[in-house]
RODO-2510 file (C-alpha; in nm, 4 decimals, decimal comma):
residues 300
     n   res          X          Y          Z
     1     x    11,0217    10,8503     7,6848
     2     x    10,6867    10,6671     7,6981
     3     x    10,4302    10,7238     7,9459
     4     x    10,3487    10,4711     8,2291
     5     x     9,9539    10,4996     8,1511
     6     x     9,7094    10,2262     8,0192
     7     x     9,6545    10,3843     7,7059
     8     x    10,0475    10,4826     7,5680
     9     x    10,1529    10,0780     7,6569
    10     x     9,8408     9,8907     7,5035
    11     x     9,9003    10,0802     7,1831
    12     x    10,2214    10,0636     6,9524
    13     x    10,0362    10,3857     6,7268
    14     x     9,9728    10,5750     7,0089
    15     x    10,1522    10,8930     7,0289
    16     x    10,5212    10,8705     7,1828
    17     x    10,6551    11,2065     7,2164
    18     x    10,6081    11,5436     7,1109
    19     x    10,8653    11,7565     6,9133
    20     x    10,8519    12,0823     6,8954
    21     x    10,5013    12,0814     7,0700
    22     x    10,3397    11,8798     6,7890
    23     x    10,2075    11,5264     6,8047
    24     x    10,4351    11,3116     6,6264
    25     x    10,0936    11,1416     6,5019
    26     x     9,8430    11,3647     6,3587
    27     x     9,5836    11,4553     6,0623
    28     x     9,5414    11,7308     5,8443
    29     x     9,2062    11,7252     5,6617
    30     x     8,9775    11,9415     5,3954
    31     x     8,6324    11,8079     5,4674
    32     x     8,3785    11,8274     5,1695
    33     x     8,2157    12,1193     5,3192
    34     x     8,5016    12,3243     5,2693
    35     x     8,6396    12,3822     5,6615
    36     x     9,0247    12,2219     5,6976
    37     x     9,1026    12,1016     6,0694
    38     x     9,4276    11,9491     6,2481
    39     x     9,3520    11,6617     6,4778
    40     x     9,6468    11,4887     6,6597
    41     x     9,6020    11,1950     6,8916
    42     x     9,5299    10,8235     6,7541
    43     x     9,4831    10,6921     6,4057
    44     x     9,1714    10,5337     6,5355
    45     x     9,0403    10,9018     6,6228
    46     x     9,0971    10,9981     6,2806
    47     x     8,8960    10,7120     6,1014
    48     x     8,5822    10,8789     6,0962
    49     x     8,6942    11,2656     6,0010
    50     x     8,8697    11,0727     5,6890
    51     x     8,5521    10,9456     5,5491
    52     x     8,4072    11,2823     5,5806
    53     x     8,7736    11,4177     5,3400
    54     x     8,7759    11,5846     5,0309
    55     x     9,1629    11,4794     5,0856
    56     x     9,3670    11,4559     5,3933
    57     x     9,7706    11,3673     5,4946
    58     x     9,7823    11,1527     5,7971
    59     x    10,1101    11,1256     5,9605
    60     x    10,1995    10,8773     6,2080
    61     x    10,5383    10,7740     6,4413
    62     x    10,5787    10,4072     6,5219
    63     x    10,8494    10,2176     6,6761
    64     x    10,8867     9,9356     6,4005
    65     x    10,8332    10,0291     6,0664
    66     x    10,7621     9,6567     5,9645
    67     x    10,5293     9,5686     6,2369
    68     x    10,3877     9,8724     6,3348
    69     x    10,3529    10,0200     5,9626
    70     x    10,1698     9,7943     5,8304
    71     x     9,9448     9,7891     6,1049
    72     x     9,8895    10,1614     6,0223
    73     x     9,8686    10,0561     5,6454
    74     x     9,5793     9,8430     5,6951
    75     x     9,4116    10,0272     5,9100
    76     x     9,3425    10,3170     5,6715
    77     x     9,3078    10,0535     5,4081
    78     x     9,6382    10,0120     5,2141
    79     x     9,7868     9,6449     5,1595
    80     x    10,0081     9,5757     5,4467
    81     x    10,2487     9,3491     5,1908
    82     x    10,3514     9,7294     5,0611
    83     x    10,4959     9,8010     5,3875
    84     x    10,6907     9,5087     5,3646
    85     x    10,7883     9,5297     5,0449
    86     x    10,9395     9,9296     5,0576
    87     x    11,1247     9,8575     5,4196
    88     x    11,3468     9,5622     5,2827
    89     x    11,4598     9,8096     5,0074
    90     x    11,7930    10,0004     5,1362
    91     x    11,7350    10,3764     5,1004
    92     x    11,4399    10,4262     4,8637
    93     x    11,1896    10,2493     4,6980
    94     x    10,9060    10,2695     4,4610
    95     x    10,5969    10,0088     4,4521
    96     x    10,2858    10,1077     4,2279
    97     x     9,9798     9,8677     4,3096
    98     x     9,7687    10,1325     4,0730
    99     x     9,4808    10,1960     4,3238
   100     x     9,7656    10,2726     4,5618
   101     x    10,1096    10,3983     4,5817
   102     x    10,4035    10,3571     4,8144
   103     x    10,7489    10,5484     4,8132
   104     x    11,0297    10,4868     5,0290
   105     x    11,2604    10,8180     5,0951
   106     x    11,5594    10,8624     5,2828
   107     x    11,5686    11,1032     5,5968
   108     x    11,9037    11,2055     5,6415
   109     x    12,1034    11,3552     5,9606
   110     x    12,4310    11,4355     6,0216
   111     x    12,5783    11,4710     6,3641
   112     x    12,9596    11,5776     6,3214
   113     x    13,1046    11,3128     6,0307
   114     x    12,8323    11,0670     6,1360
   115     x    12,6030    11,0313     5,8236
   116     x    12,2674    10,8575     5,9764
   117     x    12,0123    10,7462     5,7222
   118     x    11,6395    10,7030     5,8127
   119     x    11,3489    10,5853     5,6226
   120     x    11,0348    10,7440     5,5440
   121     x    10,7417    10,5806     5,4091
   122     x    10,4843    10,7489     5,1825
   123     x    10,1730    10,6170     5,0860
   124     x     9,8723    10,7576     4,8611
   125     x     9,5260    10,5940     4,7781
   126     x     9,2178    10,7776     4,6288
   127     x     9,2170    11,0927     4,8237
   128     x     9,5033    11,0536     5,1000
   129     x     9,8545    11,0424     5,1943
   130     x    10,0140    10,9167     5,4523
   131     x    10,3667    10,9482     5,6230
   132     x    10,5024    10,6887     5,8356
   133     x    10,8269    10,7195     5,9868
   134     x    11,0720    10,6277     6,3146
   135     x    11,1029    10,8703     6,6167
   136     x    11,4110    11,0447     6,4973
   137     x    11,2156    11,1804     6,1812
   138     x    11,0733    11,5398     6,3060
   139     x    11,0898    11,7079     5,9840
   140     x    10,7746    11,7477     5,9214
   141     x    10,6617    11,9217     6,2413
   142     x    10,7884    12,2189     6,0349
   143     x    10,5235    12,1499     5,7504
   144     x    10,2515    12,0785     6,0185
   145     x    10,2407    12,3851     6,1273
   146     x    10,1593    12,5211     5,7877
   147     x     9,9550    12,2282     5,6534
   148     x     9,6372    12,3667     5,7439
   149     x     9,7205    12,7090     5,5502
   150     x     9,8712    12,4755     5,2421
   151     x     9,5023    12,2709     5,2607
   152     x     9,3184    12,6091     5,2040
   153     x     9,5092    12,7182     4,8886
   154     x     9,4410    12,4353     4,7139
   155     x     9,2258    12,5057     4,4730
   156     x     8,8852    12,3325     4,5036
   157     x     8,8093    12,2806     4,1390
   158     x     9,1367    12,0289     4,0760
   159     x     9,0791    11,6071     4,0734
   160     x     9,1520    11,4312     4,3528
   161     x     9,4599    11,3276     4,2113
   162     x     9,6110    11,6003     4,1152
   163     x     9,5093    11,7549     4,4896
   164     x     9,7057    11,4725     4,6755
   165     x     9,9854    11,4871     4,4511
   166     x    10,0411    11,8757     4,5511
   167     x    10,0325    11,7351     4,9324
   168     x    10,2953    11,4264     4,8181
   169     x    10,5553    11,7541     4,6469
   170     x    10,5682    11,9759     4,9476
   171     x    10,5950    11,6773     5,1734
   172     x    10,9111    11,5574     4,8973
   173     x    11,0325    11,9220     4,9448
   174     x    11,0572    11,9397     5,2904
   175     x    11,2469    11,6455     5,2774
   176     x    11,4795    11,7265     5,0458
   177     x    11,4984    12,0785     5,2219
   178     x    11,6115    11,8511     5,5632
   179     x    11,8634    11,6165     5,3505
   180     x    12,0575    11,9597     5,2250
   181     x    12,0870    12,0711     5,5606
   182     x    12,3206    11,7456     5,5829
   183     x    12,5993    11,8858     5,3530
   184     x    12,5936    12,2275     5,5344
   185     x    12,7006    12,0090     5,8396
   186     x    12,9839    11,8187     5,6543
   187     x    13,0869    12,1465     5,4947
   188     x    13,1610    12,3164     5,8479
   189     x    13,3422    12,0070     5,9678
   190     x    13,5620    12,0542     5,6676
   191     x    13,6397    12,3975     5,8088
   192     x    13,7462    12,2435     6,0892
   193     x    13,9661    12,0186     5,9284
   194     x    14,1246    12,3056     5,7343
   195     x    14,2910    12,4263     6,0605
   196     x    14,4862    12,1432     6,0883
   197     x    14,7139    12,1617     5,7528
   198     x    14,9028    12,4386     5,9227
   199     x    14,9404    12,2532     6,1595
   200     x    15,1872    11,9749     6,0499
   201     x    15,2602    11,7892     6,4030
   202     x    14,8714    11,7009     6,3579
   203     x    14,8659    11,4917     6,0553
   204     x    14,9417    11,1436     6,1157
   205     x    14,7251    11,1517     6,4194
   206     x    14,4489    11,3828     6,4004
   207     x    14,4087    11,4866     6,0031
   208     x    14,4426    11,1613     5,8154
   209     x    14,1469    11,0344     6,0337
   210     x    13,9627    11,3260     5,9898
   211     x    13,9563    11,3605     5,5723
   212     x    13,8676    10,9767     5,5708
   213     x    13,5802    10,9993     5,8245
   214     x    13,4434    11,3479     5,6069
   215     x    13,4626    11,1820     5,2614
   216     x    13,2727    10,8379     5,4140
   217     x    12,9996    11,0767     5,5392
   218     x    12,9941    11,2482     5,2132
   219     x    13,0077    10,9532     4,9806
   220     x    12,6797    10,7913     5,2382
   221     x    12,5580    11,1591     5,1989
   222     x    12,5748    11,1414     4,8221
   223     x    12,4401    10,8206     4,8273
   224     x    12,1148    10,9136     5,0043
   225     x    12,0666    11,1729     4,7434
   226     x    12,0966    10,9605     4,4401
   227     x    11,8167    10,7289     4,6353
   228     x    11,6132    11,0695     4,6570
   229     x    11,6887    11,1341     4,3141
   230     x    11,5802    10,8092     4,1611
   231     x    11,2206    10,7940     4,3053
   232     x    11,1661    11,1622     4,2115
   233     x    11,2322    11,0213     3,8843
   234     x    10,9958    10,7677     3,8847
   235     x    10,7363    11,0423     3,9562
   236     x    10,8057    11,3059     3,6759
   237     x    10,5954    11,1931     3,3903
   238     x    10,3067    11,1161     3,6117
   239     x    10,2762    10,7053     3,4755
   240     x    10,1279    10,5951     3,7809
   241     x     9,7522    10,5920     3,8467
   242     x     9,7955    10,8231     4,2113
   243     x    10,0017    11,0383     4,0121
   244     x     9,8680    11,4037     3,8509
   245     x     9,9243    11,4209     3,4763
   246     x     9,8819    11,7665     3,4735
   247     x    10,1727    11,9490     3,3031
   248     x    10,1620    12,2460     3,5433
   249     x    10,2029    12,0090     3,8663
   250     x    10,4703    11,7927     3,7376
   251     x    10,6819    12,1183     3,6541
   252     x    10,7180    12,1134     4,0581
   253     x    10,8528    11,7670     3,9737
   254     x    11,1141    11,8425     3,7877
   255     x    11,2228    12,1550     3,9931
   256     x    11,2423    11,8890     4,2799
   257     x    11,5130    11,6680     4,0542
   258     x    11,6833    11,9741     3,9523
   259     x    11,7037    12,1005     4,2924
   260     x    11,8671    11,7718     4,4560
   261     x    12,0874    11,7448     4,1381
   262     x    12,2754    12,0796     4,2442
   263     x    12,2933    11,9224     4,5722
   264     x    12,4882    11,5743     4,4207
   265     x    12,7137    11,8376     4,2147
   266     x    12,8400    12,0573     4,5243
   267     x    12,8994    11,7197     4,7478
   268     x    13,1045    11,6026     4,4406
   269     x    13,2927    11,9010     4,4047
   270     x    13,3464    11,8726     4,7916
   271     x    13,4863    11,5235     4,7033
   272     x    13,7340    11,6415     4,4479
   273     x    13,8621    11,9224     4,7611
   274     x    13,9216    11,6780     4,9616
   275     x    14,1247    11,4136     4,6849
   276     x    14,3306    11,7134     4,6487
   277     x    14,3953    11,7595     5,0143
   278     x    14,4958    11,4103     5,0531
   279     x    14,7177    11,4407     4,7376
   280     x    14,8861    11,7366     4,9319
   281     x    14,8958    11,5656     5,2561
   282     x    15,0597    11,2291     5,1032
   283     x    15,3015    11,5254     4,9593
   284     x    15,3892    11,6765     5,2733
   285     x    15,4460    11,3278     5,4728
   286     x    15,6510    11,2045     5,1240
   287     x    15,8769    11,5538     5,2329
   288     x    15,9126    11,4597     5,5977
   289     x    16,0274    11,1208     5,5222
   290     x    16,2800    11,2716     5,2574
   291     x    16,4180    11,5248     5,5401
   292     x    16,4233    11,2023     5,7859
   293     x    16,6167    10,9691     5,5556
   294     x    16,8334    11,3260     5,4475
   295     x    16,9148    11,3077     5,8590
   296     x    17,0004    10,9623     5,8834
   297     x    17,2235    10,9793     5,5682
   298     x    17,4191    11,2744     5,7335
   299     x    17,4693    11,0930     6,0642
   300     x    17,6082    10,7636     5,8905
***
């Protein structure tokens, strides 16, 4: 809920909320002198502590990712046209403008069989990277409590590049860590819906329903993943200018594609379970309407 003071309503970048006691808007910054310090609050409070960066990820909450984002954009001087350009694409989106970079992801959350499908902007110039994102992305409150301790190790001798691109792959991690919490979520739904086929009285009303609303989430699930999959791809062999080339880094790369590849192959396989349950359902209605005609046939 927003406040009623002068400063939350003037503002569309101010702070909204809090999750998990963390400012949904905050920076995490090595200065040149070594020290690394968290500052939440405004983006305009972080202006001057950015100059002062060896590299830094900014991460900010708005209410309009058109509007609001590219606002942010252009006030830590990215093009605000990249904005625009990544939030008309559906679930993910790559746009290389060589001194800067921008990455649409999908942030996905399942509530029961309902498959909901955020988006989360990434951007990266020089020596920062920012995350800008809707109020029902809190996934990386988890990361900013660690960010500080990630900052340190680092290691101070590395390019620029190759130090923001370390930030960008445990940012893509922890968002691909979030998105495979989804199919845990589908998979004990599917539990539920087990119960029901000993339970034959429930299938025309409860089941049927069920096994169509699971494999919709899971096909919008898989879906999400493929979009996840297809910018990592775009990243592996480091051909963009705000991308490492260093061999060592983009092996982290690849484990991120491998790792959301096992993911597509288990929600496929959970597809193919539940084609076979609706095989054995159509089955089991195809017998009941045997036995019913069987009845009729008797009584004429």
């Amino acid at each position: 809920m927003k406040d009623k003071d002068e400063e939350s309503v003037e503002s569309p970048l101010v702070q909204k909320q809090s999750y998990n006691d963390i400012s949904p808007t905050f920076c995490v910054v090595m200065l040149k002198n070594g020290s690394t310090i968290k500052l939440e609050g405004k983006i305009e409070e972080f202006l001057q502590t950015i100059k002062e960066a060896d590299f830094a990820w900014i991460n900010v909450q708005v209410d309009d990712l058109k509007e609001d984002g590219s606002k942010v954009a252009s006030m830590l001087g990215f093009k605000p046209s990249i904005i625009h350009e990544l939030v008309s694409q559906r679930f993910s989106g790559y746009d290389d403008h060589v001194a800067e970079l921008g990455l649409l992801l999908p942030a996905v959350r399942v509530r029961a069989l309902e498959v909901e499908i955020n988006k989360l902007i990434i951007l990266m110039k020089s020596n920062i990277v920012v995350t800008i994102h809707g109020e029902h992305v809190t996934r990386l409150a988890k990361f900013a409590r660690y960010a500080v301790t990630f900052f340190k190790k680092v290691p101070k001798n590395l390019d620029d590049v190759d130090k923001i691109s370390l930030v960008l792959i445990r940012i893509l991690d922890e968002n691909n860590e979030r998105n495979f919490d989804g199919i845990r979520a589908i998979q004990e739904q599917g539990e539920e819906i087990s119960k029901y086929l000993v339970e034959t009285n429930k299938f025309k009303t409860e089941l049927g329903r069920d096994i169509y609303k699971m494999k919709h989430a899971l096909i919008t699930y898989m879906e999400a993943l493929w979009a996840s999959l297809d910018v990592v791809h775009y990243l592996r062999y480091g051909d963009a200018e705000m991308i490492t080339d260093d061999p060592i880094i983009l092996q982290k790369v690849g484990m991120l594609s491998g790792d959301l590849t096992r993911q597509i192959s288990i929600s496929e396989q959970m597809s193919n379970v539940l084609a076979s349950g609706l095989e054995v359902m159509q089955s089991i209605y195809n017998n009941q309407l045997t036995q019913l005609n069987n009845r009729f046939s008797l009584l004429a």
